[in-house]
GUDO-46148 format. One record per residue (C-alpha): y, z, x; residue number from 1. Coordinates in nm, 4 decimals. Each point is the difference from the previous one (the first is absolute). Layout:
BEGIN
c2, c3, c1, i
Y, Z, X, NUM
...
% end
This chain:
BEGIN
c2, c3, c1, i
8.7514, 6.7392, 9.9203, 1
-0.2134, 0.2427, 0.1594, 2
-0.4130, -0.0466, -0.0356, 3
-0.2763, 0.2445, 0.0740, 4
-0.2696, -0.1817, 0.1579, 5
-0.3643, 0.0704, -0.0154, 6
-0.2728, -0.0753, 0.2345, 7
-0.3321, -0.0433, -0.0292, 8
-0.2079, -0.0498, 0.3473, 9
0.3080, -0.0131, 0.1741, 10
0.1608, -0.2821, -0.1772, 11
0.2492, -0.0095, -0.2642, 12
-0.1565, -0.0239, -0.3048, 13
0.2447, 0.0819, -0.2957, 14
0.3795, 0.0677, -0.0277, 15
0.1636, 0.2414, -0.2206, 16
0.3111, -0.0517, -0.1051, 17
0.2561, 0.1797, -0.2471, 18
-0.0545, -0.0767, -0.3933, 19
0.3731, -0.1489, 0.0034, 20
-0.0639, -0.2173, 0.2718, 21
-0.3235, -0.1277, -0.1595, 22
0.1924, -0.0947, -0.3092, 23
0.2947, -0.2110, 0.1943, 24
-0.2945, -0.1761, 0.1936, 25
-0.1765, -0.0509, -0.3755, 26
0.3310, -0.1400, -0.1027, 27
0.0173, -0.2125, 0.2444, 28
-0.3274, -0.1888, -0.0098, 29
0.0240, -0.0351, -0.3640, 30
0.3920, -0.1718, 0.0946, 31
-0.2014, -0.1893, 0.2332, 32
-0.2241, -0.1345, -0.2181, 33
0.1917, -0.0409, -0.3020, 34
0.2628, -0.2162, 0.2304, 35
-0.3309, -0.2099, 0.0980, 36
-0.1503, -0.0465, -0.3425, 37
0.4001, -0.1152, -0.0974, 38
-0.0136, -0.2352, 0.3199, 39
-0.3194, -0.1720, -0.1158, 40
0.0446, -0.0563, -0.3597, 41
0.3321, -0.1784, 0.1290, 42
-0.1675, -0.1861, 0.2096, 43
-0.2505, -0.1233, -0.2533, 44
0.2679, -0.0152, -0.2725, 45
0.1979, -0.2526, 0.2332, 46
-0.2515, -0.2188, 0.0241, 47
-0.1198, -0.0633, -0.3192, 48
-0.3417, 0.2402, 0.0324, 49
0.1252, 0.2845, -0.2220, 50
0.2268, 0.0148, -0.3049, 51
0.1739, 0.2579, -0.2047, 52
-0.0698, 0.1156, -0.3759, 53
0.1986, 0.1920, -0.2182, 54
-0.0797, 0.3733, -0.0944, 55
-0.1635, -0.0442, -0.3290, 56
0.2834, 0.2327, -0.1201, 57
0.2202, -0.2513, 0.0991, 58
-0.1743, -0.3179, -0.0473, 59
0.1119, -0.0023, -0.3754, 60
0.3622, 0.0052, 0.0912, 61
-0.0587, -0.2326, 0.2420, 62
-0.1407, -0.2609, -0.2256, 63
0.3216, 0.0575, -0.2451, 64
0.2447, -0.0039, 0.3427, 65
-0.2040, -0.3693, 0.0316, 66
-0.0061, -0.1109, -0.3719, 67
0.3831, 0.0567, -0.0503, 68
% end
């Protein structure tokens, strides 16, 4: 990755970087985070602070999975 950086007052102040290279950094922040959010509802799930409903458009073949 190659990055143009720009000063201001002598400093670094911003870095430019290719549009492709912005997008695999995108990507992975939102793995990142998406890996995270999975973490914590497993956390919570495991210990009895979260549970799990079915998708209204499955919830009615659920109930007739659980009646038969």
């Amino acid at each position: 990755m190659k990055a143009q950086i720009i000063e201001k007052e002598g400093r670094p102040e911003f870095a430019v970087i290719s549009y492709t290279d912005y997008e695999h950094f995108l990507e992975l922040l939102e793995d990142e985070a998406d890996t995270k959010a999975v973490a914590e509802f497993h956390e919570a799930y495991t210990a009895g602070r979260e549970f799990l409903e079915p998708n209204e458009d499955y919830a009615p073949r659920t109930r007739r999975r659980i009646a038969d």
